[in-house]
Each structure stands twice: as C-alpha cells, then as structure tokens.
N, CA, C and O atoms as a Tinker XYZ file with bonds, in Angstrom:
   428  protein
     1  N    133.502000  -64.808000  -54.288000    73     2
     2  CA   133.698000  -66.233000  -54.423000    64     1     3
     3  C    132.821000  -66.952000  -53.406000    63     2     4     5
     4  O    132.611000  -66.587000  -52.249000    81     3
     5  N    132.316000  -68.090000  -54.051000    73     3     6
     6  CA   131.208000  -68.845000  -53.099000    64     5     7
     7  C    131.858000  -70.250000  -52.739000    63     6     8     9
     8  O    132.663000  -70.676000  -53.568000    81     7
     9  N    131.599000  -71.083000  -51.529000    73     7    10
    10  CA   132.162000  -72.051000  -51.053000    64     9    11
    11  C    131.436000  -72.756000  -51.147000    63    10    12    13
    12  O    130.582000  -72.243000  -50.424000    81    11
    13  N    130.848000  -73.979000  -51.630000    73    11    14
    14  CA   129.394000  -74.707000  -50.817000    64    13    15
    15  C    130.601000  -76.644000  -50.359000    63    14    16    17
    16  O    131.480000  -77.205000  -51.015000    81    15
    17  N    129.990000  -76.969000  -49.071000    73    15    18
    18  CA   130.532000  -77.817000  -48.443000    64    17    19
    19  C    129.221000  -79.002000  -48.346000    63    18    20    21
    20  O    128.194000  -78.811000  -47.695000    81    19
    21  N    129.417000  -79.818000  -48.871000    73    19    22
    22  CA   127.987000  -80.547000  -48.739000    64    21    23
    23  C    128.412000  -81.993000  -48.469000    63    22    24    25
    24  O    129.531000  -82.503000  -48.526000    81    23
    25  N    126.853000  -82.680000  -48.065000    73    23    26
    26  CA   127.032000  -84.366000  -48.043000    64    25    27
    27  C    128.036000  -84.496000  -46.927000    63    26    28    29
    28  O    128.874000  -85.392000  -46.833000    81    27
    29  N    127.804000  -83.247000  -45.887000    73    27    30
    30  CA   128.534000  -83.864000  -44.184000    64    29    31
    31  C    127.233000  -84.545000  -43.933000    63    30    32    33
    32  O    126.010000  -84.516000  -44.070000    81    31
    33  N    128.628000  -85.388000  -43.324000    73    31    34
    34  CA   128.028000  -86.652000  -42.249000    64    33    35
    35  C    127.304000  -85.885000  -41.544000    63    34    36    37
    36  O    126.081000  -85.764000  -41.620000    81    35
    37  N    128.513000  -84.983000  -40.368000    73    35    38
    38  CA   127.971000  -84.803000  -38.736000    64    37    39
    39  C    128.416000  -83.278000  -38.757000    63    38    40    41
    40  O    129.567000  -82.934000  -38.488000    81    39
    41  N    127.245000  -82.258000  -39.154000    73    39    42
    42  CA   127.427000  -80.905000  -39.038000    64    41    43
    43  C    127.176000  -80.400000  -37.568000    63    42    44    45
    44  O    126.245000  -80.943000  -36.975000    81    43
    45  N    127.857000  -79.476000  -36.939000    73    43    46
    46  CA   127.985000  -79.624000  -35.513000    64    45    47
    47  C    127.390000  -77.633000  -35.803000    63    46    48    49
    48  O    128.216000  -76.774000  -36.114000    81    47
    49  N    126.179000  -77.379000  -35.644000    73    47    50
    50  CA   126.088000  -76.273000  -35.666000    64    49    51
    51  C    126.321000  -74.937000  -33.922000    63    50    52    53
    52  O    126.532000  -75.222000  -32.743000    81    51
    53  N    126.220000  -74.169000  -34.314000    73    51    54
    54  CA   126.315000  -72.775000  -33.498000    64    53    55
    55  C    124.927000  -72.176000  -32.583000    63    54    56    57
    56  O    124.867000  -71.323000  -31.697000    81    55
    57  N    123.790000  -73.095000  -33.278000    73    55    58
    58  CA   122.638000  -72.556000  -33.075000    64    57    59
    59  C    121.968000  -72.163000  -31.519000    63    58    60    61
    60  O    122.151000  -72.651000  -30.404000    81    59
    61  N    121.262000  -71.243000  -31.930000    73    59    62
    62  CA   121.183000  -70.850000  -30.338000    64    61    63
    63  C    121.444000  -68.940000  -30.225000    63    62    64    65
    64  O    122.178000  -68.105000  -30.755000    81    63
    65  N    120.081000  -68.975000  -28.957000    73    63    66
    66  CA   120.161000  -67.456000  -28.585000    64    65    67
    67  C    121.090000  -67.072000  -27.355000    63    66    68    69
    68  O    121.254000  -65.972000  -26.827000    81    67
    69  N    121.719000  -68.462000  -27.018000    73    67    70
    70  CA   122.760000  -67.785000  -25.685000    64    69    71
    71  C    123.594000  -69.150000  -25.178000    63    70    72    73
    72  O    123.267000  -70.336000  -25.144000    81    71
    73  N    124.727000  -68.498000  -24.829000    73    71    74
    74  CA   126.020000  -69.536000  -24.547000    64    73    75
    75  C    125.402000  -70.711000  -24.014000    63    74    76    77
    76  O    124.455000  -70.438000  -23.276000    81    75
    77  N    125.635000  -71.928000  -24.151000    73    75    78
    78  CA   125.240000  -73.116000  -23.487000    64    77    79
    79  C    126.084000  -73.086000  -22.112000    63    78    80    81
    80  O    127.108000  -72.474000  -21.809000    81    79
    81  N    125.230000  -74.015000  -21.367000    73    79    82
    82  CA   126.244000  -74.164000  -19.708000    64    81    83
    83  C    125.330000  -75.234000  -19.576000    63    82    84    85
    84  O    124.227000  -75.458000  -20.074000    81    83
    85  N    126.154000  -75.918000  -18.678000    73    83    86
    86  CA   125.584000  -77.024000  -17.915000    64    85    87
    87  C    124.883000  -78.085000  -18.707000    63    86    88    89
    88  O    125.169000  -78.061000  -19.904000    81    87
    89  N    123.948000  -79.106000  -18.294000    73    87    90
    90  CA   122.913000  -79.989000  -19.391000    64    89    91
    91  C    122.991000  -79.171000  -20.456000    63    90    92    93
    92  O    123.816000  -79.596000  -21.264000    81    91
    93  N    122.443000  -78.121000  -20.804000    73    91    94
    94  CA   122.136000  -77.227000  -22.054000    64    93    95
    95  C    123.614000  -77.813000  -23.133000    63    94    96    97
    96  O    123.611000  -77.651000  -24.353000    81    95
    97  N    124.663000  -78.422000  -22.445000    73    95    98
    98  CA   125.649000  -78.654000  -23.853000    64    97    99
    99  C    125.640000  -79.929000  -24.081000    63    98   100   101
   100  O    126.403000  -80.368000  -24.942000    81    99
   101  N    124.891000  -80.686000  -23.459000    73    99   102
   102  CA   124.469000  -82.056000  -24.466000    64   101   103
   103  C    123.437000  -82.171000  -25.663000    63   102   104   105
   104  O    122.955000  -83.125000  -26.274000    81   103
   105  N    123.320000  -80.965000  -25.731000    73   103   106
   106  CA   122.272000  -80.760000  -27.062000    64   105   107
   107  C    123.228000  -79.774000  -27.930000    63   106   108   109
   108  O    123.412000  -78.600000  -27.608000    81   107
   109  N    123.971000  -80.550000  -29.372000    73   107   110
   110  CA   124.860000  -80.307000  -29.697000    64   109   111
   111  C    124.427000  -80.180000  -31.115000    63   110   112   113
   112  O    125.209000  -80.460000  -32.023000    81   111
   113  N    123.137000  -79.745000  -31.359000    73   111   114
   114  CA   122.691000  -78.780000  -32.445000    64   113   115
   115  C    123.072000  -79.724000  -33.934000    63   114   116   117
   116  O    123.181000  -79.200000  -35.042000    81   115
   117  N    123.239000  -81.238000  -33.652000    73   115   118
   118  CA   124.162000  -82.013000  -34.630000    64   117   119
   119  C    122.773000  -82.138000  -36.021000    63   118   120   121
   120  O    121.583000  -82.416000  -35.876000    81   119
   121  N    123.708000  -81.739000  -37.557000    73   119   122
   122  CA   122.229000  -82.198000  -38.632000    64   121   123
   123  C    123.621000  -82.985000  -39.237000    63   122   124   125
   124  O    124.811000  -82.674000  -39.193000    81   123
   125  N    122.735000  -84.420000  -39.957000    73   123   126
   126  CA   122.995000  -85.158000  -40.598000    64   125   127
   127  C    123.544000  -84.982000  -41.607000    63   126   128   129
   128  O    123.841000  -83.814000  -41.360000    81   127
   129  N    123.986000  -85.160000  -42.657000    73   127   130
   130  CA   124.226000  -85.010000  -44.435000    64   129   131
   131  C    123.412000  -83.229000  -44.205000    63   130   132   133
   132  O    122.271000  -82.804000  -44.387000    81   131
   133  N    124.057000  -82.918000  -43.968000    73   131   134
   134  CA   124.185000  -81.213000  -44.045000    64   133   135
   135  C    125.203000  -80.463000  -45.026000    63   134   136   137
   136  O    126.021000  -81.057000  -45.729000    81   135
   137  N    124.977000  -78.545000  -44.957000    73   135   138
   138  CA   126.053000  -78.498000  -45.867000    64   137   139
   139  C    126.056000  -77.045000  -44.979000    63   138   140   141
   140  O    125.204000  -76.626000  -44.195000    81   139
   141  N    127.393000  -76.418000  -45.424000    73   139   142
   142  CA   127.692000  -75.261000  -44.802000    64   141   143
   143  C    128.049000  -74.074000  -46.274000    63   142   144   145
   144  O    128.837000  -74.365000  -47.174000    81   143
   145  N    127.321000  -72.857000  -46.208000    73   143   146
   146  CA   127.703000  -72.120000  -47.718000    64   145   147
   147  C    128.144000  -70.867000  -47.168000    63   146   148   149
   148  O    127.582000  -70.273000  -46.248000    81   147
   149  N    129.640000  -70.330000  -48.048000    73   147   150
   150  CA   130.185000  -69.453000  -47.785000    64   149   151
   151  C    130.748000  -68.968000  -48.646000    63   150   152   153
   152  O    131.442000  -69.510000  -49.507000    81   151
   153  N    130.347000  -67.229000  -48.404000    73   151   154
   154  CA   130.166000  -66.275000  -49.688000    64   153   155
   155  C    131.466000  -65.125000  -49.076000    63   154   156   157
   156  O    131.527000  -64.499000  -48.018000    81   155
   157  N    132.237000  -65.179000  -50.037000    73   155   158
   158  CA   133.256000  -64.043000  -49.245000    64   157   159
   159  C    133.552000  -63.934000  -48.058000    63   158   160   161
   160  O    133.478000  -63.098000  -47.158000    81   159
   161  N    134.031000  -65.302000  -48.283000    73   159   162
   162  CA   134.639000  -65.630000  -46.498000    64   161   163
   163  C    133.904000  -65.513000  -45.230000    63   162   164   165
   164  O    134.388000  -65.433000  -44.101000    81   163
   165  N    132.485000  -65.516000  -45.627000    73   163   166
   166  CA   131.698000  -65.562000  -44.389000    64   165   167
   167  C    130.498000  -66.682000  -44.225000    63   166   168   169
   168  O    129.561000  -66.514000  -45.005000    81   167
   169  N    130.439000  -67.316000  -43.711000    73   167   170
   170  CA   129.437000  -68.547000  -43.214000    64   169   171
   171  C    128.205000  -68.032000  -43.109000    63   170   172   173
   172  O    127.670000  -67.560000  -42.106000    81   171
   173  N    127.451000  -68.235000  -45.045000    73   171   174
   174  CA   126.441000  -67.733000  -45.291000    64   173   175
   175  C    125.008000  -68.168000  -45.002000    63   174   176   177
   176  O    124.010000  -67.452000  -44.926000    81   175
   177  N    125.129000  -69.680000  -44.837000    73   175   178
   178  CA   123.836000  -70.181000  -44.428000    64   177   179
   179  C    124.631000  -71.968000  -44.189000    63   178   180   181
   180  O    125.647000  -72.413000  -44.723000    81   179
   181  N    123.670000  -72.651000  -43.180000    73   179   182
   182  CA   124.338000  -74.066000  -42.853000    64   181   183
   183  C    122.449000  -74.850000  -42.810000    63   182   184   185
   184  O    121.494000  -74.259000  -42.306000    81   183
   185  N    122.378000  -76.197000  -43.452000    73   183   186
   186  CA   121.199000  -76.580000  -43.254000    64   185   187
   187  C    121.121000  -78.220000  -43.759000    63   186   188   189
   188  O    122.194000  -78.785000  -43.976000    81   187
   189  N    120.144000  -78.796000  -43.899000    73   187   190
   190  CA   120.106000  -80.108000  -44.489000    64   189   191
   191  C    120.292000  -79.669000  -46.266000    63   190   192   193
   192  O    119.995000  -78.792000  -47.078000    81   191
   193  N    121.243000  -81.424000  -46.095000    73   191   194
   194  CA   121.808000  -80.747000  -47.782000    64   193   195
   195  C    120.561000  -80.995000  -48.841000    63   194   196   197
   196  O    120.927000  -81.214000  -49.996000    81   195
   197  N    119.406000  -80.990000  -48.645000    73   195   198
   198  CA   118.576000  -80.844000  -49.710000    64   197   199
   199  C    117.952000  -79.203000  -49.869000    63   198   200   201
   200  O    117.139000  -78.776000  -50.689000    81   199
   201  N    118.671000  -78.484000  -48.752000    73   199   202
   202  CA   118.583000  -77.225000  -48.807000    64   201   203
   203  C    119.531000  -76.063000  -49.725000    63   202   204   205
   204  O    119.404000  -74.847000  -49.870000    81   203
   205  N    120.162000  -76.693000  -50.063000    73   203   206
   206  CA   121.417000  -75.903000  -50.837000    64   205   207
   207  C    121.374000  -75.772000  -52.160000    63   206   208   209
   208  O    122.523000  -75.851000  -52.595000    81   207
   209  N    120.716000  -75.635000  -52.871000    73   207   210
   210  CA   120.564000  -75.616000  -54.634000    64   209   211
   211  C    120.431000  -74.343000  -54.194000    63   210   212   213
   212  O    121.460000  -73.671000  -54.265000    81   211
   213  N    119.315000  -73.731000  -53.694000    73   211   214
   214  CA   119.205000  -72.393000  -54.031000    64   213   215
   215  C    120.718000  -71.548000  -53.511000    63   214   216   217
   216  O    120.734000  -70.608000  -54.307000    81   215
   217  N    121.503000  -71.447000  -52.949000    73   215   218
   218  CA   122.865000  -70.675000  -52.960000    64   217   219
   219  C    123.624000  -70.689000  -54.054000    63   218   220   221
   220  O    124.207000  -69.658000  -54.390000    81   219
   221  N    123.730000  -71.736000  -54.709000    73   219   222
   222  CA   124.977000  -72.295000  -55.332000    64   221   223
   223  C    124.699000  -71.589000  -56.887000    63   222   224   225
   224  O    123.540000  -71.479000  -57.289000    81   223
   225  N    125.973000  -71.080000  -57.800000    73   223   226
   226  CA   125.696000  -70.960000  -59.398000    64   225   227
   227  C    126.945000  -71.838000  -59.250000    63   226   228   229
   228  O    127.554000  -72.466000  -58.384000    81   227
   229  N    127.029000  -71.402000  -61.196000    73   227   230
   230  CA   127.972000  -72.000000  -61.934000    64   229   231
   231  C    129.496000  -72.172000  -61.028000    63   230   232   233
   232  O    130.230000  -73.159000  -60.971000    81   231
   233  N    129.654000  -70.762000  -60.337000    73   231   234
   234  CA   130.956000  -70.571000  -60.246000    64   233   235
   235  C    131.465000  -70.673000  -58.390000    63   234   236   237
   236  O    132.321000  -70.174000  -57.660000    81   235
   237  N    130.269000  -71.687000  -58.279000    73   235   238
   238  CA   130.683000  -71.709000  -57.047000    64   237   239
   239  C    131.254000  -72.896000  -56.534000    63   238   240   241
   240  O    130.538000  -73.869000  -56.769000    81   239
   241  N    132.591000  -73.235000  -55.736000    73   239   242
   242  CA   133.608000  -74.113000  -55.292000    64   241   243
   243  C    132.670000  -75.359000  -54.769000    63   242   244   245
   244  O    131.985000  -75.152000  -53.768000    81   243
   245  N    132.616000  -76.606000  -55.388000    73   243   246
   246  CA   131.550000  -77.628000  -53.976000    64   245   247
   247  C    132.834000  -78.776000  -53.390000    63   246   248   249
   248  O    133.820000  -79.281000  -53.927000    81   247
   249  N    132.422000  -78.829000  -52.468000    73   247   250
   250  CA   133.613000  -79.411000  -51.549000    64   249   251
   251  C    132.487000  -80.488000  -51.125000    63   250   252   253
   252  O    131.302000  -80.244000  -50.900000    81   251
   253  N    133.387000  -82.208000  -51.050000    73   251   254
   254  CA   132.363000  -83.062000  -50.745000    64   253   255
   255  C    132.657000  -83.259000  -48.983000    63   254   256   257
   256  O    133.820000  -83.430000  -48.618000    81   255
   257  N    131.403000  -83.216000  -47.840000    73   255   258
   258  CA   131.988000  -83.361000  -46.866000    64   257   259
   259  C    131.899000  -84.845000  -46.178000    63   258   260   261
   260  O    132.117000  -84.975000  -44.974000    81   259
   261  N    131.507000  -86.151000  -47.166000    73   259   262
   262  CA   131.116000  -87.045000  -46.890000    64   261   263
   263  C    132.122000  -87.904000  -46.318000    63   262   264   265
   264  O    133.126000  -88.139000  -46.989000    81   263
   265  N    131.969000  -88.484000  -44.988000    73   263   266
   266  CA   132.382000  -88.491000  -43.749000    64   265   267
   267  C    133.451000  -87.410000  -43.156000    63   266   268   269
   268  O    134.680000  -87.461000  -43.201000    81   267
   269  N    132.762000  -86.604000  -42.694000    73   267   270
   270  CA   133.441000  -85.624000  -42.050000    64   269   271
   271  C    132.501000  -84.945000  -41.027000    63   270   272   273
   272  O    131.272000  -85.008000  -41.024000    81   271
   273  N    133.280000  -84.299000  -40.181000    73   271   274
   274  CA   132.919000  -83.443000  -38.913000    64   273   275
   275  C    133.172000  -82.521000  -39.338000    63   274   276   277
   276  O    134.305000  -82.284000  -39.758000    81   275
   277  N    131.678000  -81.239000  -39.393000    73   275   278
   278  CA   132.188000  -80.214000  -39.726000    64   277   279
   279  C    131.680000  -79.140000  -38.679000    63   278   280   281
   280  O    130.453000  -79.184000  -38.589000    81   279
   281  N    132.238000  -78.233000  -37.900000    73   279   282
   282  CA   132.030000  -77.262000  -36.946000    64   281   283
   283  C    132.167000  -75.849000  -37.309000    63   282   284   285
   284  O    133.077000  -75.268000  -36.717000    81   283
   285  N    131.338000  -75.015000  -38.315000    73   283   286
   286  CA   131.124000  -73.528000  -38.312000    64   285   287
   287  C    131.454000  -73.199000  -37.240000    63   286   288   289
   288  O    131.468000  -73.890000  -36.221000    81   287
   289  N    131.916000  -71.506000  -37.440000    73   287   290
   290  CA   131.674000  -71.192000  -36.031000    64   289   291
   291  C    132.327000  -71.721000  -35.024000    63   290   292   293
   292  O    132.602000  -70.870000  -34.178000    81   291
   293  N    132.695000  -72.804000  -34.765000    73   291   294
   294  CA   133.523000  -73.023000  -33.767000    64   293   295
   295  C    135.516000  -72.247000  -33.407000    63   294   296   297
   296  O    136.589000  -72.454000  -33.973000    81   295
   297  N    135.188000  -71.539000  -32.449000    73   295   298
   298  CA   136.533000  -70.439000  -32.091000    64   297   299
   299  C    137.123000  -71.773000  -30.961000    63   298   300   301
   300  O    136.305000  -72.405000  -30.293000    81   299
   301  N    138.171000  -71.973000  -30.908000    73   299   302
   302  CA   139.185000  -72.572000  -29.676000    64   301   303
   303  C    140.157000  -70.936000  -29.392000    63   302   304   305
   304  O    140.928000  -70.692000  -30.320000    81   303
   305  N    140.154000  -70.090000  -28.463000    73   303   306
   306  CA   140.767000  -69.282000  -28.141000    64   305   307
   307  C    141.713000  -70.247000  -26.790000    63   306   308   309
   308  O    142.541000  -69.579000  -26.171000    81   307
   309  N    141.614000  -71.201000  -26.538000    73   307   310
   310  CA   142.301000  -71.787000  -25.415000    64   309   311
   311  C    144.122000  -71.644000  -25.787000    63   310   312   313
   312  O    144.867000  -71.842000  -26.747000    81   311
   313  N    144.212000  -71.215000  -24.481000    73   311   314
   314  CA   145.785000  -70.570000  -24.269000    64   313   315
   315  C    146.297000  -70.377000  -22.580000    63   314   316   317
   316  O    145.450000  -70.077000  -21.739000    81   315
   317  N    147.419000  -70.534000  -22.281000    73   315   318
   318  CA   147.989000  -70.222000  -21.484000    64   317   319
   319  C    149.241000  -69.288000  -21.631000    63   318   320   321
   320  O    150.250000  -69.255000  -22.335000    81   319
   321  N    148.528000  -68.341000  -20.343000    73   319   322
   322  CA   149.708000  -66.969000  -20.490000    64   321   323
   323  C    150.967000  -67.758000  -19.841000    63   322   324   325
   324  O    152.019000  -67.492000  -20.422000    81   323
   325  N    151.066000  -68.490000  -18.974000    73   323   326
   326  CA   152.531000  -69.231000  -18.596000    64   325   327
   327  C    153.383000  -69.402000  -20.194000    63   326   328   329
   328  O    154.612000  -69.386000  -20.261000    81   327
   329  N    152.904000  -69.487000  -20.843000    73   327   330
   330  CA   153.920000  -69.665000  -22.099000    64   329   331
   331  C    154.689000  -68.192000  -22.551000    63   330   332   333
   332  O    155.785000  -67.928000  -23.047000    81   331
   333  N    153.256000  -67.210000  -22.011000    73   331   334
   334  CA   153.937000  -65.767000  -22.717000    64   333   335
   335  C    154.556000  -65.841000  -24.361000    63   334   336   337
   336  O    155.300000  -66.704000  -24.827000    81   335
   337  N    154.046000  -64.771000  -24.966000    73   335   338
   338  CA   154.586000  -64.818000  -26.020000    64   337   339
   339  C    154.195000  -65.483000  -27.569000    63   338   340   341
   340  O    153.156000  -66.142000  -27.619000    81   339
   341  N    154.792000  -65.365000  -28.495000    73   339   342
   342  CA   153.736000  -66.107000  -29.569000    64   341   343
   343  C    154.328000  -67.939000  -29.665000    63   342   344   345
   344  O    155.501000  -68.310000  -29.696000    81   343
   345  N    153.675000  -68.397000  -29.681000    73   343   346
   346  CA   153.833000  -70.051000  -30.076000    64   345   347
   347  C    153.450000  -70.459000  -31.671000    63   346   348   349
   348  O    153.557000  -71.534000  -32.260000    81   347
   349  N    152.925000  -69.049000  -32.148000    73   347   350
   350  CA   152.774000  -69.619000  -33.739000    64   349   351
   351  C    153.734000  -70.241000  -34.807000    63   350   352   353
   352  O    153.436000  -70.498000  -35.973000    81   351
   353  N    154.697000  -70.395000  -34.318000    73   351   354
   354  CA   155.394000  -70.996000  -34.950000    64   353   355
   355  C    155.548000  -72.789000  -34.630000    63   354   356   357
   356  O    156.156000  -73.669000  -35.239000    81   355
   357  N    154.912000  -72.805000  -33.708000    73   355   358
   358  CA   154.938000  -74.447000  -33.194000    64   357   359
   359  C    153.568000  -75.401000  -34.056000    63   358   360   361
   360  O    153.603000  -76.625000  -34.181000    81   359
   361  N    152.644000  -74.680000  -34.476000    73   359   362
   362  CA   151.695000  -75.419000  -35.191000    64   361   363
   363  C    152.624000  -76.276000  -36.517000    63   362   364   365
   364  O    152.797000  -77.493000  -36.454000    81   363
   365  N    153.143000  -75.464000  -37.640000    73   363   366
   366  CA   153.888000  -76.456000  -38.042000    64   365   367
   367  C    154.424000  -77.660000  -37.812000    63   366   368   369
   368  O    154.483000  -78.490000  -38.720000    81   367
   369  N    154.965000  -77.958000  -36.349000    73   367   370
   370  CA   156.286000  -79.338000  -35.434000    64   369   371
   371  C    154.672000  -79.795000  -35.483000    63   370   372   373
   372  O    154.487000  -80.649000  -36.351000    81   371
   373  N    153.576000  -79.452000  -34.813000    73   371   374
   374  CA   152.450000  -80.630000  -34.394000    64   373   375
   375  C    151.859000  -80.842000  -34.930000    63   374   376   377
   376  O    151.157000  -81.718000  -34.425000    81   375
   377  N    151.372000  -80.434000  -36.431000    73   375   378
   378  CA   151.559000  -81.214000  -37.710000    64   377   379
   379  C    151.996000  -82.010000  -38.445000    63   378   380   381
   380  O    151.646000  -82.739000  -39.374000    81   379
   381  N    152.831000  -81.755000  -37.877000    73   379   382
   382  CA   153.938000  -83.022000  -38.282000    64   381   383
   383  C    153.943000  -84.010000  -37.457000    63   382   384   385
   384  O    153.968000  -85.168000  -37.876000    81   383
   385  N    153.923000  -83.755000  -36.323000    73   383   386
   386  CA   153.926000  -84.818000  -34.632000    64   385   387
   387  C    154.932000  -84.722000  -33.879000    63   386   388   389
   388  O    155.420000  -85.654000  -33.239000    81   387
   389  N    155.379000  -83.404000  -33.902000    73   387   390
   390  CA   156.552000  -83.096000  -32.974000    64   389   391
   391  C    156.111000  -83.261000  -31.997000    63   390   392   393
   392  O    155.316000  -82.325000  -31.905000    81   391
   393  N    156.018000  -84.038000  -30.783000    73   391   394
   394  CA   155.736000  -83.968000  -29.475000    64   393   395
   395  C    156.187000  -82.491000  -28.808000    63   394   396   397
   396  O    157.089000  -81.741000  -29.180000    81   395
   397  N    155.296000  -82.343000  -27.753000    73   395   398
   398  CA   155.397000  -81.270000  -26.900000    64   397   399
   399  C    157.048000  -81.038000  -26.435000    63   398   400   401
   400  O    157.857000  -80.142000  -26.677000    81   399
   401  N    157.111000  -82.229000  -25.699000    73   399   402
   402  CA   158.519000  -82.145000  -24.615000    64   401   403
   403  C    159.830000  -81.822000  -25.537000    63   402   404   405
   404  O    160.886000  -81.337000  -25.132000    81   403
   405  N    159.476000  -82.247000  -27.009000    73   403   406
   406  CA   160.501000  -82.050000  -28.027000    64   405   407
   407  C    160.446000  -80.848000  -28.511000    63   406   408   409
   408  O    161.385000  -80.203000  -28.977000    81   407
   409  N    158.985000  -80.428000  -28.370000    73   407   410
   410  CA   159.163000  -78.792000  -28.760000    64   409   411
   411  C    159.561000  -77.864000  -27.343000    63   410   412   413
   412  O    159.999000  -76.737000  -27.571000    81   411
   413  N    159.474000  -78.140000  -26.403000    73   411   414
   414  CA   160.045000  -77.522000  -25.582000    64   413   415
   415  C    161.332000  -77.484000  -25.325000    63   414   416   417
   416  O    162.014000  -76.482000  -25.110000    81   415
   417  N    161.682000  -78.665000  -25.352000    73   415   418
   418  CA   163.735000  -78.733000  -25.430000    64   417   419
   419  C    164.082000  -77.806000  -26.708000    63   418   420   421
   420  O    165.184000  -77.312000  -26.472000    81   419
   421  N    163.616000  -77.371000  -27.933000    73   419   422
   422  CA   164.062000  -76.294000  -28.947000    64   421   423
   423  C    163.870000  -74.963000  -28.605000    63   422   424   425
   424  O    163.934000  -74.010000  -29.382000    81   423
   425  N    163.539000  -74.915000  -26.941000    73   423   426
   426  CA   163.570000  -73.529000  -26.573000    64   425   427
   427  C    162.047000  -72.567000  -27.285000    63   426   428
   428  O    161.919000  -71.363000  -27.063000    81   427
C-alpha cells in the first residue's frame, strides 16, 4: 500500500549527514508545497510537490496536506524516569484536555 501526502504548506525535512547542534538548527531543512510518499509504512521519498507523479499509481491513498506542518522522521523520545512506569494510557485524557494536575490526582 502506497501513501502520497501532497500540497504541504511547511514540510519540515530530516535532511542532513549528522545531528544538528548549535546555529546548525536554525536551518530547518523547511520545502514549501511539498509532499511526503510512503510505501509499506516506510517514508519513501519527500520533495517539492511537482516531484511526485512519478511514485504514485492508480491505487495509491493521496492525502491533501494543504495548510499543514508536516515532520517525517521526526522521533520525540522525551520522557522522564521520575514518572517510572508506563503513562500510555494518559494520551487518551490529553486528547481530550485532561489537564496534567487532573491526571495526576487519578493516581
């Protein structure tokens, strides 16, 4: 199964031969009306959207990304071990807008 995501606004790419630090992360790799294509769940190619005909057939999903932020590639692993333990069950409450302090009083 093929994904194609097209007509983003503000594609926030990955690009690059080594972790950014310092100045190096104000250059934020951003393309305009871009598109991101993904083939069996893997982020097959990302480019300006006049680049994307050649990926796409009949049977492939197009998703419009017009005004949207879109970030491939981007991992948030941010966590604190003070919590210990799994919190996956709290994404649901802050979806909704359970505040923190309210999810903490439910133990």
């Amino acid at each position: 199964m093929s994904i194609l995501i097209k007509n983003i606004d503000c594609l926030v790419t990955c690009e690059g031969s080594h972790r950014k630090k310092g100045k190096e992360m104000n250059d934020a790799n951003i393309i305009e009306n871009g598109f991101v294509f993904i083939e069996d769940d893997i982020i097959s190619a990302v480019g300006k959207d006049e680049e994307y005909k050649s990926y796409i057939d009949e049977d492939t999903i197009i998703i419009s990304g017009k005004g949207k932020t879109v970030t491939p590639g981007l991992v948030d692993p941010h966590t604190h071990l003070v919590y210990s333990g799994s919190r996956e069950n709290e994404l649901p409450l802050k979806l909704n807008k359970v505040g923190y302090i309210e999810i903490l009083n439910m133990g």
